[in-house]
C-alpha positions, 0 to 999 in steps of 0.5 A, a space after each residue: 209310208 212311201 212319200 210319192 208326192 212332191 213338196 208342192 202337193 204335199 204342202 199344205 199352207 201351215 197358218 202365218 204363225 206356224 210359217 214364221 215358227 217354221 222360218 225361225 226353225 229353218 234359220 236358227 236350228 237348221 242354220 246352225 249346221 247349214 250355215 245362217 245364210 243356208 251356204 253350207 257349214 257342217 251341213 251342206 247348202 240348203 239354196 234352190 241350186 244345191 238342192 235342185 237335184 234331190 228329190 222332194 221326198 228324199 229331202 222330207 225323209 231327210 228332215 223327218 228321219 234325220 241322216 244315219 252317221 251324220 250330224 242331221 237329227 230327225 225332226 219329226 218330232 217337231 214337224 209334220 210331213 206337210 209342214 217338212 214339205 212347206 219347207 222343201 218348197 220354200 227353199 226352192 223357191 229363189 231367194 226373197 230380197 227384203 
């Protein structure tokens, strides 16, 4: 199934607690290769700039499928394709200041 749509129409609003397990997910586990900042590391940068001109549906099929010959396992044994889309949306998205 070919995924045609950006993360934006894609991504249904998971429930306040699934955000926060996805945001542990995306800090801890993607962070450990991405860098904990998501800069970069074994892994390229995951910030808005470095992903600017990748598509959304090459980015979900990433997450989901992982990256053959490289260290990006799939996860879509962990994450559907709407909460990958919430993902790819919430990293394009400038950077919360706390």
């Amino acid at each position: 199934m070919a995924l045609a749509l950006s993360a934006h129409a894609w991504a249904d609003e998971p429930s306040v607690q699934r955000q926060r397990e996805l945001l542990h997910l995306l800090k801890h586990d993607c962070g450990s290769c991405h860098g904990l900042t998501l800069k970069g590391g074994l892994g390229p940068a995951l910030l808005a700039g470095a992903i600017a001109d990748k598509e959304d549906d090459f980015l979900i099929r990433t997450i989901l499928h992982g990256r053959k010959g490289t260290a990006m396992p799939p996860w879509r044994d962990f994450i559907s394709a709407s909460e990958a889309a919430w993902l790819v949306e919430y990293l394009r998205q400038p950077p919360k200041i706390d």
